[in-house]
NUDOTI-545107 format. One record per atom (N, C-alpha, C): residue in one letter; y, z, x. Coordinates in steps of 0.02 Angstrom, whole numbers, plus 50000, padded with zeros to 5 digits. Layout:
BEGIN
AYZX ...
This chain:
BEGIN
X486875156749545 X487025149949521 X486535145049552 X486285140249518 X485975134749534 X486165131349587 X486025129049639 X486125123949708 X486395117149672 X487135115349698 X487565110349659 X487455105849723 X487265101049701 X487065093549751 X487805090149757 X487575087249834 X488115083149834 X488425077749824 X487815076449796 X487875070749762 X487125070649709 X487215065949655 X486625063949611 X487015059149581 X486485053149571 X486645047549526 X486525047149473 X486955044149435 X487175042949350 X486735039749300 X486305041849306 X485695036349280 X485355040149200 X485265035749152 X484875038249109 X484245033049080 X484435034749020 X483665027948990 X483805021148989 X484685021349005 X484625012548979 X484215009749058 X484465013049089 X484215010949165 X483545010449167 X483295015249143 X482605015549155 X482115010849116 X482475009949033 X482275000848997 X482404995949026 X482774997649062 X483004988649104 X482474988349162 X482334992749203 X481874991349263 X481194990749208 X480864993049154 X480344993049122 X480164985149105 X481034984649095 X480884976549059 X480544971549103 X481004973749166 X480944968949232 X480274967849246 X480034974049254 X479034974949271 X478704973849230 X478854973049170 X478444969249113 X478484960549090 X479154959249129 X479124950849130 X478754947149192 X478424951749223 X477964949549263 X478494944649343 X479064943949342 X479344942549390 X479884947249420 X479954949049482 X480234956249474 X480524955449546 X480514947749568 X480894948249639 X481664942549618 X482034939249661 X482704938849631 X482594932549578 X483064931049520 X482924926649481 X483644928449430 X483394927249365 X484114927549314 X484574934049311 X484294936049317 X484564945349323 X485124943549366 X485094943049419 X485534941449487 X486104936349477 X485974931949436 X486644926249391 X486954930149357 X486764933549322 X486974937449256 X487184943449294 X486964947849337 X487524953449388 X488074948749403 X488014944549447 X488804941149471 X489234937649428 X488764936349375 X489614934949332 X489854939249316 X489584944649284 X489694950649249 X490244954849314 X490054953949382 X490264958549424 X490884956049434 X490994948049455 X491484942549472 X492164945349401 X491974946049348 X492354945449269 X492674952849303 X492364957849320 X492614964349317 X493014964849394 X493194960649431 X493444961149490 X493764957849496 X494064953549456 X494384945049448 X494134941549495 X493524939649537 X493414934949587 X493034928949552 X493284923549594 X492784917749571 X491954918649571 X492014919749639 X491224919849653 X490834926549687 X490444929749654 X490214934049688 X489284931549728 X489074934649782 X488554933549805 X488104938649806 X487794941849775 X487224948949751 X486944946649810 X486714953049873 X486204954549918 X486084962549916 X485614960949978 X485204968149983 X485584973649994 X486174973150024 X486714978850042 X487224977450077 X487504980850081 X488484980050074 X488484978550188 X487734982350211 X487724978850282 X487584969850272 X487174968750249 X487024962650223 X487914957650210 X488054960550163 X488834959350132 X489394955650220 X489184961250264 X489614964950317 X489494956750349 X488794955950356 X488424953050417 X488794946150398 X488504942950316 X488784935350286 X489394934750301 X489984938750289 X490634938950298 X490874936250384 X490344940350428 X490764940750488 X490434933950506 X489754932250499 X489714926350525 X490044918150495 X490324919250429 X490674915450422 X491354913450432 X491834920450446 X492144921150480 X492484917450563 X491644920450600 X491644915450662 X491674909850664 X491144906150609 X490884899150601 X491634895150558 X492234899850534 X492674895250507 X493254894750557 X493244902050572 X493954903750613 X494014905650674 X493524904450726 X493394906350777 X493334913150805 X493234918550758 X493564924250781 X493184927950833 X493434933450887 X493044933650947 X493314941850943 X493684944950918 X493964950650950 X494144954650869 X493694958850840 X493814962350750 X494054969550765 X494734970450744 X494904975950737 X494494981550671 X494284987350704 X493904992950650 X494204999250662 X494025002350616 X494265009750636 X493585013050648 X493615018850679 X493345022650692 X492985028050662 X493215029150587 X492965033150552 X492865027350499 X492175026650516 X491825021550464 X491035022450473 X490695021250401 X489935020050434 X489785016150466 X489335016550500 X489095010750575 X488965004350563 X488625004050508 X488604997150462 X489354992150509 X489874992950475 X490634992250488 X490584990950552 X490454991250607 X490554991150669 X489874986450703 X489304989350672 X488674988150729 X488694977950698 X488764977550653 X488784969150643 X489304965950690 X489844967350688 X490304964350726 X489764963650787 X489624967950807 X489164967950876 X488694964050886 X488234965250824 X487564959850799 X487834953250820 X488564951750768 X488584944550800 X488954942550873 X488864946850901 X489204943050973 X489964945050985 X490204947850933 X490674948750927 X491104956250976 X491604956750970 X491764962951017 X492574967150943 X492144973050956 X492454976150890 X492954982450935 X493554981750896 X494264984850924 X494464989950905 X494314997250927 X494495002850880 X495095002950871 X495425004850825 X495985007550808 X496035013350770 X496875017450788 X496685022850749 X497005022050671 X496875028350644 X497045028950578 X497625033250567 X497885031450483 X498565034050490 X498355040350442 X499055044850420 X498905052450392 X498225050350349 X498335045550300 X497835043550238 X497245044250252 X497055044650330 X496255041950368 X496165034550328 X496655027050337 X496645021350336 X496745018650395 X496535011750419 X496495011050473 X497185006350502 X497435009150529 X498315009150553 X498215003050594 X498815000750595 X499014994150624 X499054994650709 X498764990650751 X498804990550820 X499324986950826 X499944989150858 X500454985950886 X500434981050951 X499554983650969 X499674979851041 X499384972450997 X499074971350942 X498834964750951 X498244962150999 X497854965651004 X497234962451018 X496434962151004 X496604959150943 X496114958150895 X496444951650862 X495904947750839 X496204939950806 X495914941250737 X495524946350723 X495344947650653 X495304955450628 X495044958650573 X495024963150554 X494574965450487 X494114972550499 X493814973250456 X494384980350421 X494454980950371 X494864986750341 X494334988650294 X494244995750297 X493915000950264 X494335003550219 X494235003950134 X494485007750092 X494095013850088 X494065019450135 X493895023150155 X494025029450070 X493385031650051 X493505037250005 X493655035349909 X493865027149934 X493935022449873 X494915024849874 X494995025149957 X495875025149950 X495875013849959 X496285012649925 X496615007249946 X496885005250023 X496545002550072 X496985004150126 X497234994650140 X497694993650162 X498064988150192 X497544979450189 X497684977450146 X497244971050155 X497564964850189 X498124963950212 X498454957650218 X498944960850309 X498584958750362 X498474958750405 X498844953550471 X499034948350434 X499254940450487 X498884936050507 X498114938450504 X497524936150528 X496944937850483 X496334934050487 X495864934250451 X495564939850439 X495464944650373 X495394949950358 X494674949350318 X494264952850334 X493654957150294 X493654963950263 X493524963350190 X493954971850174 X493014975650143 X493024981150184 X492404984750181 X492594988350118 X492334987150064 X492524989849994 X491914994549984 X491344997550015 X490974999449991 X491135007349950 X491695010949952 X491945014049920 X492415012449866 X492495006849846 X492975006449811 X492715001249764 X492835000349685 X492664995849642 X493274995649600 X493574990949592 X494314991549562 X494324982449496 X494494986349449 X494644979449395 X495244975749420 X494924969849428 X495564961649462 X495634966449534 X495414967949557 X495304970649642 X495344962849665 X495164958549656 X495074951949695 X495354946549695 X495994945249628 X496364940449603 X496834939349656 X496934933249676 X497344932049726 X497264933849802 X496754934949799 X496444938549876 X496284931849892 X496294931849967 X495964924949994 X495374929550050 X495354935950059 X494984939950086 X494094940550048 X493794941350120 X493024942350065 X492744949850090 X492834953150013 X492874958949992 X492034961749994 X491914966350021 X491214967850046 X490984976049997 X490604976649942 X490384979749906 X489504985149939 X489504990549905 X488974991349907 X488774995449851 X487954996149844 X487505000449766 X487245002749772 X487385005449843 X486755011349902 X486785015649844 X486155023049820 X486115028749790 X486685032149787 X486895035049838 X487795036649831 X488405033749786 X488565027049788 X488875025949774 X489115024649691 X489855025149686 X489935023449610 X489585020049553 X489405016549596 X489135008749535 X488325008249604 X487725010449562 X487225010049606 X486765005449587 X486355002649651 X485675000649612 X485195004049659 X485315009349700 X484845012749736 X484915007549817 X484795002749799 X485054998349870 X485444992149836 X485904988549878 X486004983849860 X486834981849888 X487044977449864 X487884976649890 X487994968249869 X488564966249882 X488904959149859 X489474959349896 X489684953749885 X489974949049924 X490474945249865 X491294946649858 X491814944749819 X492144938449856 X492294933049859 X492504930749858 X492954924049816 X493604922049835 X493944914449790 X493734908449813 X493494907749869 X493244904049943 X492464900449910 X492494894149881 X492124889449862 X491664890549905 X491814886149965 X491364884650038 X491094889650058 X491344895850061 X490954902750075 X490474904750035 X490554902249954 X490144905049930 X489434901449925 X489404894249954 X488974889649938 X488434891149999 X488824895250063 X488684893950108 X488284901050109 X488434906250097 X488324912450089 X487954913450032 X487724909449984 X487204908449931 X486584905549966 X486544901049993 X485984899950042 X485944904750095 X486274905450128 X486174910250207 X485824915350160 X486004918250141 X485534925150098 X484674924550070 X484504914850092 X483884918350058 X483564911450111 X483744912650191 X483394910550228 X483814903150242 X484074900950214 X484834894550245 X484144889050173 X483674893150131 X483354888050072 X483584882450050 X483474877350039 X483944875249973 X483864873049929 X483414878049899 X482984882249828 X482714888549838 X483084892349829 X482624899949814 X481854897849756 X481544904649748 X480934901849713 X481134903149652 X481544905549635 X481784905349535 X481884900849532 X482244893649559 X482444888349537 X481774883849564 X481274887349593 X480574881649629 X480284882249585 X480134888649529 X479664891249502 X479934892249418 X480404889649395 X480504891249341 X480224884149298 X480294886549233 X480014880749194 X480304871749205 X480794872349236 X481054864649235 X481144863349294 X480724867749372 X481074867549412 X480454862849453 X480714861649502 X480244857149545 X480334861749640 X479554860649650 X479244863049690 X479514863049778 X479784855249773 X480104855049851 X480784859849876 X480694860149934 X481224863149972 X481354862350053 X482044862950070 X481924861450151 X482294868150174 X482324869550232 X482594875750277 X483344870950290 X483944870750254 X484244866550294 X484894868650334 X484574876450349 X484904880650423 X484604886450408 X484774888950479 X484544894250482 X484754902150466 X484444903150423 X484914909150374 X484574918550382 X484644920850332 X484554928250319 X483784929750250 X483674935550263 X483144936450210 X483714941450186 X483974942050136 X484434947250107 X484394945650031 X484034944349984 X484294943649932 X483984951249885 X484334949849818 X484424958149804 X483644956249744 X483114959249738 X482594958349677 X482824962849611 X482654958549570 X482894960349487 X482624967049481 X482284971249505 X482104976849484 X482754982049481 X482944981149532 X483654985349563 X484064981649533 X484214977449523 X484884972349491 X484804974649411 X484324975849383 X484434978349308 X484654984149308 X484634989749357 X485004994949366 X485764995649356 X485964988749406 X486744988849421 X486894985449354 X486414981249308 X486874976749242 X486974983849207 X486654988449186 X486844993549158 X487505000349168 X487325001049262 X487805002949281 X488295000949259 X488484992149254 X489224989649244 X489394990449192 X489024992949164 X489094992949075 X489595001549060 X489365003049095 X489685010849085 X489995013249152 X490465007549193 X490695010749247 X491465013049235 X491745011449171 X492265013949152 X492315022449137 X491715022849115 X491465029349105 X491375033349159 X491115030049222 X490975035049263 X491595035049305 X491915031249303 X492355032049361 X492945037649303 X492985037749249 X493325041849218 X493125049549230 X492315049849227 X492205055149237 X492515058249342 X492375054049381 X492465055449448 X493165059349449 X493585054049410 X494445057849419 X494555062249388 X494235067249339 X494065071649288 X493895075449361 X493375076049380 X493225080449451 X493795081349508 X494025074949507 X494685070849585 X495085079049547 X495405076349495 X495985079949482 X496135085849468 X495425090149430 X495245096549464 X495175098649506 X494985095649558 X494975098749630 X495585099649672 X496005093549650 X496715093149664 X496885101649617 X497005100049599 X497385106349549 X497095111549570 X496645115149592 X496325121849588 X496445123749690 X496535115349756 X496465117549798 X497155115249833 X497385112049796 X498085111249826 X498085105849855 X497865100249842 X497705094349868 X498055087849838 X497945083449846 X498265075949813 X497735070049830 X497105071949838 X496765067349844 X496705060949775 X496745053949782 X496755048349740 X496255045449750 X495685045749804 X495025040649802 X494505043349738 X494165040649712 X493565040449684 X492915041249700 X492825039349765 X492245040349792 X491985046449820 X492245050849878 X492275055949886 X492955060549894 X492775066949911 X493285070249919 X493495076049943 X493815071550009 X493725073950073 X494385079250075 X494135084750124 X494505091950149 X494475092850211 X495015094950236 X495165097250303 X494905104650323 X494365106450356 X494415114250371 X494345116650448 X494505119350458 X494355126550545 X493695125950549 X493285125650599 X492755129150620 X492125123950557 X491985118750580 X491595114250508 X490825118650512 X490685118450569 X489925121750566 X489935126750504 X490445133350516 X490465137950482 X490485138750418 X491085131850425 X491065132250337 X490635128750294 X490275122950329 X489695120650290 X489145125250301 X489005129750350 X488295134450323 X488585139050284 X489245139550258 X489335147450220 X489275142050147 X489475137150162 X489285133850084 X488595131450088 X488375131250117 X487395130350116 X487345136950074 X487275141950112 X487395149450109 X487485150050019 X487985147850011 X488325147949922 X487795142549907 X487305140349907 X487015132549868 X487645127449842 X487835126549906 X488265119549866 X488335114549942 X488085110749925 X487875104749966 X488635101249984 X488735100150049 X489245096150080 X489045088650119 X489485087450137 X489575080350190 X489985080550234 X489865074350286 X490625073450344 X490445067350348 X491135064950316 X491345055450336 X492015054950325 X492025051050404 X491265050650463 X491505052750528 X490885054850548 X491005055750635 X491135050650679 X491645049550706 X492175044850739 X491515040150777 X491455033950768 X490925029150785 X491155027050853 X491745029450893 X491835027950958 X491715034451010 X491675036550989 X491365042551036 X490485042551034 X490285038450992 X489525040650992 X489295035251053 X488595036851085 X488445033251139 X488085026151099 X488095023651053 X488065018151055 X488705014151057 X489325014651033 X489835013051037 X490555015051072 X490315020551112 X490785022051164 X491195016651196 X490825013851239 X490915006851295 X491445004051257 X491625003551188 X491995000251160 X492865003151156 X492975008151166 X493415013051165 X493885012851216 X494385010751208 X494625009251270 X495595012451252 X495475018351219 X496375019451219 X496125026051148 X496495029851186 X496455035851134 X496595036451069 X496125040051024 X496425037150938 X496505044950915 X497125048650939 X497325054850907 X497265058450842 X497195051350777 X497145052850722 X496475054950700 X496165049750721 X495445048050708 X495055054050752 X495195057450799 X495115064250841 X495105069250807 X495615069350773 X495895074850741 X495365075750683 X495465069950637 X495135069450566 X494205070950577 X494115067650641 X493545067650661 X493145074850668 X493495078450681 X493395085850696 X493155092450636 X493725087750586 X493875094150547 X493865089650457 X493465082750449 X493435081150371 X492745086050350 X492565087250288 X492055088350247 X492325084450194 X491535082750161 X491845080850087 X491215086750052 X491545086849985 X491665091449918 X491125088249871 X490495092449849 X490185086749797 X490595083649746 X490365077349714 X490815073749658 X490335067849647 X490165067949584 X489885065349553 X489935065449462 X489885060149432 X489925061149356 X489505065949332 X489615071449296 X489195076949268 X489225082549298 X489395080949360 X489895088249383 X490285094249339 X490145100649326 X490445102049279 X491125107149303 X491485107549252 X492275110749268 X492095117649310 X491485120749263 X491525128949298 X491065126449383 X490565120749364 X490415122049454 X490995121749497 X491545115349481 X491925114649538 X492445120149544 X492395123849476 X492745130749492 X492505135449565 X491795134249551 X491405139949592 X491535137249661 X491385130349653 X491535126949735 X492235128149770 X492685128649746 X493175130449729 X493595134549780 X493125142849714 X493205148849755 X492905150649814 X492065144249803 X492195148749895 X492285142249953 X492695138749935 X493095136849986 X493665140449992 X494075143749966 X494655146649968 X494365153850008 X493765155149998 X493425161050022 X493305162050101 X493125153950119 X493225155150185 X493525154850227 X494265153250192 X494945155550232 X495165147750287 X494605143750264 X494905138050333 X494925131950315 X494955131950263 X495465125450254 X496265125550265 X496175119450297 X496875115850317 X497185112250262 X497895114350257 X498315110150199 X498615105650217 
């Protein structure tokens, strides 16, 4: 059998006419494309305002520093099984980030002791995990893309379009928010604290001046990659149909109940073993993630044992899944996971 990847992205010709178009209108860094993603993205998420940047760290960074700058916050609860992105900003800004552990779901469980004045929550796998907190919440969505996901949220919902993910542009991510002031504020911060990017310096009616009037971020996302994601959005009903078409076969054939979309994660004995016996078979695996408080950049931070996050830490793989996946591969993947005897139910 052919070597089954663990991923590949969903891409065909419309994608590839849209970046053609982009490099043939001779402007190809951010401009109309980027209006036309966030409404389009804002309509499919119910949010007022969305903010298109370079990536869902980008997303991470705008959020937390506005955060500080509204609500003083000094102390962000995270979990531990998250990409580093999730954690290393809190840090970037000065901030001091609070592990906590996770509950059966691998979501990031509530600290009873209370000491944290804010919180980032990971929808880890594209599970839904806990958004409404008592305190000012940042929800790391980069697994998860959900229709009216945002209606009534007063939370700013953090996206990403890394190659992996559901809805791609190869790099990229946004920023959901209902929050006027955030968004005015986080529309400038993204392209240096400007106040004129050069589409509006440089377009036919636009005029030339501009001042720095703070000091901001270089993050904005260029139309080359943003014509990627207008297409993506166009057919993400499709793909996410296809993902649960895979979800729910895999459920069915391994005895599972997994509900995320994004990946899909398994418990097994002995991980070394069983990811080289599936190297071994050509079928490409993953592990997310390896517990971000045990690693020596973020150790120091760790201060109370997280049993769950130990546990999960030890023994997740995830399962390729991707749209176009076909029934008989995940058959095959299947059998030889059942083959090597160590998965945990």
């Amino acid at each position: 059998m052919m070597k089954i990847p663990f991923c590949k992205p969903y891409l065909s010709k419309e994608e590839i006419n849209a970046v053609k178009e982009v490099l043939e209108s001779g402007w190809i860094t951010s401009s109309k494309k980027g209006e036309e993603f966030e409404k389009a993205f804002a309509d499919y998420v119910g949010a007022k305002y969305v903010i298109l940047l370079s990536s869902c760290t980008a997303a991470l960074q705008l959020s937390i520093e506005w955060y500080k700058k509204k609500y003083n916050i000094k102390k962000v609860l995270v979990p531990s099984i998250t990409f580093a992105a999730t954690v290393q900003e809190v840090i970037h800004a000065g901030l001091n980030p609070v592990f906590g552990d996770v509950d059966k779901k691998i979501l990031l469980d509530k600290n009873e002791n209370k000491t944290y004045d804010s919180v980032i929550t990971v929808h880890l796998y594209g599970n839904k995990s806990r958004i409404r907190w008592g305190v000012p919440c940042i929800e790391d969505s980069a697994h998860l893309i959900e229709r009216d996901q945002c209606k009534n949220n007063s939370n700013a919902i953090c996206y990403s379009f890394y190659s992996t993910k559901n809805l791609t542009m190869g790099e990229g991510g946004a920023i959901a928010t209902n929050d006027e002031e955030f968004y005015n504020w986080a529309h400038q911060a993204r392209h240096s604290g400007i106040s004129k990017d050069g589409w509006k310096r440089y377009e036919e009616n636009g005029n030339w001046w501009y001042e720095s009037e703070f000091v901001g971020w270089k993050l904005n996302q260029p139309d080359i990659l943003t014509a990627i994601g207008l297409e993506q959005l166009k057919k993400f009903d499709k793909i996410q149909a296809e993902r649960k078409r895979c979800v729910d076969l895999y459920n069915q054939l391994l005895g599972q109940n997994n509900k995320g979309l994004h990946l899909f994660p398994i418990l097994v004995e002995d991980r070394n073993k069983f990811i080289n016996f599936m190297k071994e078979s050509c079928i490409g695996c993953g592990v997310h993630f390896l517990p971000l408080h045990k690693m020596p950049a973020y150790k120091q931070y760790a201060h109370r044992r997280l049993a769950n996050t130990d546990f999960f830490g030890d023994h997740l793989v995830s399962l390729p899944l991707f749209p176009g996946l076909k029934n008989e591969e995940i058959e095959y993947i299947c059998s030889k996971v059942k083959e090597t005897n160590l998965l945990i139910k």
